[in-house]
VEXDREN-2710 file (C-alpha; in Angstrom, 1 decimal):
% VEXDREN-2710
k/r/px/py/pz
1/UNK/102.8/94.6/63.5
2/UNK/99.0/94.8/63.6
3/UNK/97.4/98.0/62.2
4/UNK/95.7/100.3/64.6
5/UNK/92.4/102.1/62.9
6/UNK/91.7/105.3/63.7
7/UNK/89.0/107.6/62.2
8/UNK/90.7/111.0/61.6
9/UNK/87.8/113.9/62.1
10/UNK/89.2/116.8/59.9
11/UNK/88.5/119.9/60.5
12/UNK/88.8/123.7/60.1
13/UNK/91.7/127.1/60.4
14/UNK/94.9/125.4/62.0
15/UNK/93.7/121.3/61.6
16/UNK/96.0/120.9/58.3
17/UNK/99.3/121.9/61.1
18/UNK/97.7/120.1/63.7
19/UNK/97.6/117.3/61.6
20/UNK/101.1/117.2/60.7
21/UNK/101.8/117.3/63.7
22/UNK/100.1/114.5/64.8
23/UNK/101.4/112.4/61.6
24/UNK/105.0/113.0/62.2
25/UNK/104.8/112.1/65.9
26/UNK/103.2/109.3/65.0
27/UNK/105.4/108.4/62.5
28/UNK/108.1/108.0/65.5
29/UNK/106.2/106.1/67.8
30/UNK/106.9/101.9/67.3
31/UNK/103.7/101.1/66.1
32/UNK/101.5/101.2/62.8
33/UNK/98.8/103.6/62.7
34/UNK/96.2/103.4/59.5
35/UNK/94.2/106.7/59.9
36/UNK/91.3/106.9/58.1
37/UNK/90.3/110.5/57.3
38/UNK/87.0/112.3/57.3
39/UNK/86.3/116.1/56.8
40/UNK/84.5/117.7/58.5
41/UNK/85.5/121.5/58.0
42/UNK/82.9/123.9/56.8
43/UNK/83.2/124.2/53.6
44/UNK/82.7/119.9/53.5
45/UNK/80.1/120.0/55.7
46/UNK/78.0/122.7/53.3
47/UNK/78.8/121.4/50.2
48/UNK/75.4/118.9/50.5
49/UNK/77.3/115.3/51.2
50/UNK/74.0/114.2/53.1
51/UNK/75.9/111.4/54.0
52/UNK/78.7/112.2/55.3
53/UNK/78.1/112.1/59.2
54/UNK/76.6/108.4/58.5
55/UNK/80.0/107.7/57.4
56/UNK/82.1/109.2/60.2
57/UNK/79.5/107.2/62.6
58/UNK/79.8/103.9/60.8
59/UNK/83.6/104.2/60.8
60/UNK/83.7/105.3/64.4
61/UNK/81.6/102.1/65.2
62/UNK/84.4/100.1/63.3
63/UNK/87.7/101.2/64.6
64/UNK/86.3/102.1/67.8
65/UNK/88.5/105.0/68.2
66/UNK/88.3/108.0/66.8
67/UNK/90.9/111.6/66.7
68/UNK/89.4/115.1/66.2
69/UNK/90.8/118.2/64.9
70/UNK/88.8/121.8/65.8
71/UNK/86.0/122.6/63.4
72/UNK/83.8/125.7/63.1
73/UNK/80.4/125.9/64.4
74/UNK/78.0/127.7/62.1
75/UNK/74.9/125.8/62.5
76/UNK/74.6/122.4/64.4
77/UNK/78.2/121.4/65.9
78/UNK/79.8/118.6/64.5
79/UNK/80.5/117.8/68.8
80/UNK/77.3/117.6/69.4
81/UNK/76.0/115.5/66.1
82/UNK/78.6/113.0/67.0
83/UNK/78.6/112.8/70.7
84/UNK/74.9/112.1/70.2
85/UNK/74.7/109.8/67.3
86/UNK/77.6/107.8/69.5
87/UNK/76.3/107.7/72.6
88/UNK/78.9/109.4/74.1
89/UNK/78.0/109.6/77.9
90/UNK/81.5/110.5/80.0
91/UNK/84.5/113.3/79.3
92/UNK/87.8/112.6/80.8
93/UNK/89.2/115.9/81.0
94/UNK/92.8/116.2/82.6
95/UNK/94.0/119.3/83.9
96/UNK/97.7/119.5/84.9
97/UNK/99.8/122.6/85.3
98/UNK/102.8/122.8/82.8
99/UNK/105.7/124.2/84.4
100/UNK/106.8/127.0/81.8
101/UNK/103.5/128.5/81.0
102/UNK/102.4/131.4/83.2
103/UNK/100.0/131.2/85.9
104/UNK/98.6/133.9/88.7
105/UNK/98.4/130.7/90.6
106/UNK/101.4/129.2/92.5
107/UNK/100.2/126.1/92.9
108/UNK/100.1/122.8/91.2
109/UNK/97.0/121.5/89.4
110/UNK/96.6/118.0/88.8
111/UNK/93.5/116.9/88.1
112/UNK/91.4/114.1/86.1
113/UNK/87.9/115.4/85.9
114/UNK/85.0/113.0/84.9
115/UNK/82.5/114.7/83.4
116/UNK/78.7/113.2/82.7
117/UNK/78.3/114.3/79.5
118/UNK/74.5/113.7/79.0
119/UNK/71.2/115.6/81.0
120/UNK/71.8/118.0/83.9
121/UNK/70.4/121.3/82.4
122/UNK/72.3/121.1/79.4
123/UNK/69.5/118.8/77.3
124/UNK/66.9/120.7/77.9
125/UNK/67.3/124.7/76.0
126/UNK/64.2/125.0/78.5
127/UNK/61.4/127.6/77.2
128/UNK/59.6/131.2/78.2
129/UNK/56.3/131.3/80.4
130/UNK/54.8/134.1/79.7
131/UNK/57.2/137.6/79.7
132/UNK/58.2/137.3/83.0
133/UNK/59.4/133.6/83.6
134/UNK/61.2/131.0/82.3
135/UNK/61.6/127.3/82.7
136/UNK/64.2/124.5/82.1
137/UNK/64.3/120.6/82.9
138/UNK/66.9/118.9/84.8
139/UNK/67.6/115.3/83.5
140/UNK/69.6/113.0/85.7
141/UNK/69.8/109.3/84.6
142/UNK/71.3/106.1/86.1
143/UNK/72.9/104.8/83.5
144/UNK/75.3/107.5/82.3
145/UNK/76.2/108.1/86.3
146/UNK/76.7/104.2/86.5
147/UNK/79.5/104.3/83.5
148/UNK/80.7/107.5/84.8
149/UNK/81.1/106.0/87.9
150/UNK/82.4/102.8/87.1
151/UNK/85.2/104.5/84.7
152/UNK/86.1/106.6/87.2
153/UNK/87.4/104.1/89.7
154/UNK/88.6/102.4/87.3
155/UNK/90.7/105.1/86.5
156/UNK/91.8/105.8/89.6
157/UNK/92.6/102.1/89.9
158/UNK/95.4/102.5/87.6
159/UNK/96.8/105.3/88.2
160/UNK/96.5/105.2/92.3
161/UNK/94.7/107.6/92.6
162/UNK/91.4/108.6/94.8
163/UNK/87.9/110.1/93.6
164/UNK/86.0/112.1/94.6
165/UNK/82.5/113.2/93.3
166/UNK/81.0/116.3/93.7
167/UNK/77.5/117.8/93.4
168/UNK/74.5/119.8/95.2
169/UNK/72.8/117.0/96.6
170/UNK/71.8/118.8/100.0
171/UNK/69.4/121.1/97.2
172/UNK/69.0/119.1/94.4
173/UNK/68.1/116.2/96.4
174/UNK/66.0/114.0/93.8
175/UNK/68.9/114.5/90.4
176/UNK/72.4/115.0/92.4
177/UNK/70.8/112.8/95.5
178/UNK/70.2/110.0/92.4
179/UNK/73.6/110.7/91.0
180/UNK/75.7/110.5/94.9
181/UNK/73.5/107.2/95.3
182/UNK/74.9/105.8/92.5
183/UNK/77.9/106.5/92.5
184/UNK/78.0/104.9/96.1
185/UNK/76.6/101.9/94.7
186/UNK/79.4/101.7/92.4
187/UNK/82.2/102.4/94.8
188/UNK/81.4/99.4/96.4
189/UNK/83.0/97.2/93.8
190/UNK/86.3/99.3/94.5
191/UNK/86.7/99.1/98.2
192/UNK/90.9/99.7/97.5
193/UNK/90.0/103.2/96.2
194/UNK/89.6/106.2/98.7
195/UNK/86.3/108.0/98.0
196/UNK/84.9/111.5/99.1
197/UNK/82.2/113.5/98.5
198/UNK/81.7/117.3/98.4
199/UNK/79.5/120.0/97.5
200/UNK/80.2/121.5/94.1
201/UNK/80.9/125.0/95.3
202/UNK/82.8/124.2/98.2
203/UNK/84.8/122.3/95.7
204/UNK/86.0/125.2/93.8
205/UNK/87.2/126.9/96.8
206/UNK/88.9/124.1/98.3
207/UNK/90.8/122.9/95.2
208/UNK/92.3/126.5/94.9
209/UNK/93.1/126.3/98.7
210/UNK/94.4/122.8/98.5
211/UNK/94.5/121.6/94.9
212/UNK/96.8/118.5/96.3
213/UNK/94.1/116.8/97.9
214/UNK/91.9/116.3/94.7
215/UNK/93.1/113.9/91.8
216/UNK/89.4/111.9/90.0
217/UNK/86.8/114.5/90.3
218/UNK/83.7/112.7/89.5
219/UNK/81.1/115.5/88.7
220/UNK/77.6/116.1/86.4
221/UNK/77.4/117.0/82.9
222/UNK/77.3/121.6/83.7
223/UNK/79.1/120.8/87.2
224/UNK/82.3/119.2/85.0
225/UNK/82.1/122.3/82.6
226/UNK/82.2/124.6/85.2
227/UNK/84.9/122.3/87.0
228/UNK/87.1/122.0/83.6
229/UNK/87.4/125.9/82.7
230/UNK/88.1/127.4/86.3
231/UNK/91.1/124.4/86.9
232/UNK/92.4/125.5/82.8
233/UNK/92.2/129.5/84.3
234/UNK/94.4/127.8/87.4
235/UNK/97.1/126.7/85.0
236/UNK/97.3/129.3/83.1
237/UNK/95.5/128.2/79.9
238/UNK/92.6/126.5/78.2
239/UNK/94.0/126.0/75.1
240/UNK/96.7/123.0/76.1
241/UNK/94.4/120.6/77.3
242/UNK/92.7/117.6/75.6
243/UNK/90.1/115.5/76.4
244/UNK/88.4/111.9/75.4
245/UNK/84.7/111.2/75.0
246/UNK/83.9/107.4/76.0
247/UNK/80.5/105.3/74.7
248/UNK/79.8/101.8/76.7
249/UNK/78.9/98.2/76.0
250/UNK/76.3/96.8/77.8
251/UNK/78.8/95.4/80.5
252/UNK/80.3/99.2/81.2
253/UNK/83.4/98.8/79.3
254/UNK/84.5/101.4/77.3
255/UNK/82.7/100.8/73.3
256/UNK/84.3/103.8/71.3
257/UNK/86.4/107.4/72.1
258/UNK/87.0/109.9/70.4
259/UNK/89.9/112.4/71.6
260/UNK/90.4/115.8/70.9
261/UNK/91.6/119.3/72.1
262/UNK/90.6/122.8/73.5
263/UNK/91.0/125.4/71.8
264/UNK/89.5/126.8/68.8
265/UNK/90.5/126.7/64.5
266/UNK/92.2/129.9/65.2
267/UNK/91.8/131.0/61.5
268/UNK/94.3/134.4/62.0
269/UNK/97.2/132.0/62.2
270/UNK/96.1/129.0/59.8
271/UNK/99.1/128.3/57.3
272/UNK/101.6/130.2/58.9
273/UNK/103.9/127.6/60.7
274/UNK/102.2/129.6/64.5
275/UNK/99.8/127.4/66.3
276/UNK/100.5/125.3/69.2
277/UNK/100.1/121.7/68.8
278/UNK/101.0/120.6/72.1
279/UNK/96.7/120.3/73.0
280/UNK/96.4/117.5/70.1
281/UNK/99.4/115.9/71.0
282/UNK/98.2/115.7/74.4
283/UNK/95.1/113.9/73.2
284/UNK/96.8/111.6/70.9
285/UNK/98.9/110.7/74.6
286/UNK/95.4/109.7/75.7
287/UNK/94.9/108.1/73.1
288/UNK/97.9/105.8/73.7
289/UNK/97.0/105.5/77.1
290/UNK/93.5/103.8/76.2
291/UNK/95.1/101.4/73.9
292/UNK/97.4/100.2/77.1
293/UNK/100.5/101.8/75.5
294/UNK/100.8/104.7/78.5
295/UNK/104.7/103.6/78.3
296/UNK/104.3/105.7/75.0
297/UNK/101.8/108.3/76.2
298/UNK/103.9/108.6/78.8
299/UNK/106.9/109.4/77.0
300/UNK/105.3/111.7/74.4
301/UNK/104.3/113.7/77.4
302/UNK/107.5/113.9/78.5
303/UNK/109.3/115.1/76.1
304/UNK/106.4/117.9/74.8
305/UNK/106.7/119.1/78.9
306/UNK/110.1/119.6/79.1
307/UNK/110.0/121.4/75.9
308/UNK/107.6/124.0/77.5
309/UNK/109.5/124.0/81.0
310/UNK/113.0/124.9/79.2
311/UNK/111.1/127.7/77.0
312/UNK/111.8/125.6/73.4
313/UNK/107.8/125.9/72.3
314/UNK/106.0/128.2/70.4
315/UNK/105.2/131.9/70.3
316/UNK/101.9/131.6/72.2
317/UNK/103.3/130.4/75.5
318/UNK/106.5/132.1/75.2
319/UNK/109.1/130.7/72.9
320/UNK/110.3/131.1/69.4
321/UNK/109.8/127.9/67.6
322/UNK/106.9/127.5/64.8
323/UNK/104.8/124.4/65.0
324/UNK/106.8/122.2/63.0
325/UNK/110.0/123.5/64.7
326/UNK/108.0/122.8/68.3
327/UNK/106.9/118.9/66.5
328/UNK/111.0/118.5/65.6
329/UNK/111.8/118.8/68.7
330/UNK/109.6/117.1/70.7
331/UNK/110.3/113.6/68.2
332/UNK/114.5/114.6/68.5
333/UNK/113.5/114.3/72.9
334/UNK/111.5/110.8/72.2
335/UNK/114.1/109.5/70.7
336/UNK/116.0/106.3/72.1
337/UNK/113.2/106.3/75.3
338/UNK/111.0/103.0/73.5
END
């Protein structure tokens, strides 16, 4: 069986549970993982290894895929260091309500936001004019829209499903107006795929009025943040998602990606057997997904959901189980389904 390379990104608080986690499922799936482990947690990152980031990146250009635990900002953010010095221009961000966790909301979420991860506002910390003003740059640019674009309907291609991209183009005619052009361009090639367009902020209010009707949401960079944390308040929680950061070739096709989870290192529960790993499972499910094993991804889902939806999880959402307890159980559910 051929080894699949992954770089490992270690991190911070809860990562040493996350990361047993993540081993022992792994250890159940039908294939042969090699991880190859860097840290990253504070402590590494201080200690003066000039180097080390050089490392991650060459090994990330290697195996092409990449799994990251949560690490602590203090200074620069290891996110940021890496989604720059990869090129990482899209965020697939899945939001799906999880029967079993509690929601004000009634209804159910599912959603696959693509987020441009480069420009908008978010590149430019803008600067003061004078006392009384202040300015910031908007950057939108063709290329990142093209592969966010382009992965999107492929996405939707394969899970038949429609997109629909979303911005302010009506105001911000020359950056959103460039970004709806492309992305028309693009759709094009995918005349099977139902496309819409809507403004951002009659977005928000229509996916809480009918969150059926949207499935790809194509958006820009602060639009898809926005987008990412209102859908997690729908469901209940931010902390059970995941997501996957994507680099392209020269042809569009997916280069490396990286996939991690929301939440934080939580440090007031770190070595006591209490965090939830269900978010970094989820994002080694995408994972296997992008390696064309979503029989497995699909199954891993599976069995973590109906773990929530009977109440057999951890403390956070409700249960009783401790992480490894939670991890047990989810591998006993897998078991005889590949």
């Amino acid at each position: 069986m051929n080894k699949i390379n992954i770089t490992e990104l270690l991190g911070d608080g809860i990562g040493p549970e996350l990361r047993e986690s993540v081993y022992a499922v792994a250890e159940a799936l039908p294939l042969n993982f090699n991880f190859i482990p860097f840290d990253l947690s504070l402590e590494n990152r201080e200690s003066g290894d000039r180097d080390l980031f050089d490392k991650v990146i060459a090994s990330m250009h290697s195996t092409k895929l990449a799994l990251k635990y949560p690490t602590v900002t203090k200074t620069a953010s290891p996110n940021a260091i890496i989604r720059r010095r990869c090129n990482f221009s899209v965020i697939l961000r899945p939001v799906i309500s999880i029967k079993g966790i509690k929601s004000h909301f009634t209804e159910e979420v599912f959603l696959y936001i693509v987020r441009i991860a480069t420009g908008g506002t978010y590149d430019d910390p803008g600067r003061p004019i004078g006392k009384d003003a202040a300015i910031s740059i908007r950057i939108v640019e063709r290329d990142p829209c093209r592969q966010a674009a382009r992965y999107a309907f492929e996405f939707a291609r394969k899970k038949k499903l429609s997109v629909t991209s979303s911005s302010k183009h009506t105001i911000q005619r020359a950056t959103d107006g460039l970004f709806e052009s492309v992305v028309s361009e693009v759709h094009e090639q995918y005349p099977d795929i139902e496309h819409h367009v809507e403004l951002f902020d009659a977005l928000l209010a229509k996916i809480i009025l009918k969150p059926g009707k949207y499935q790809v949401v194509l958006v820009l960079n602060e639009y898809g943040d926005f987008l990412s944390d209102m859908a997690s308040g729908l469901i209940g929680s931010i902390g059970t998602g995941a997501s996957g950061n994507f680099s392209f070739r020269d042809d569009d096709s997916v280069d490396i990606a990286m996939f991690d989870p929301s939440g934080g290192t939580a440090p007031d529960i770190a070595g006591q057997n209490k965090c939830n790993p269900t978010a970094i499972l989820l994002a080694l499910g995408m994972l296997l997904d992008h390696i064309d094993r979503y029989d497995l991804g699909h199954e891993l889902r599976m069995a973590m959901l109906s773990c929530v939806a009977e109440g057999v999880c951890t403390a956070d959402i409700g249960g009783r189980l401790g992480t490894r307890e939670f991890t047990r159980e989810v591998i006993e559910r897998m078991k005889g389904k590949f």
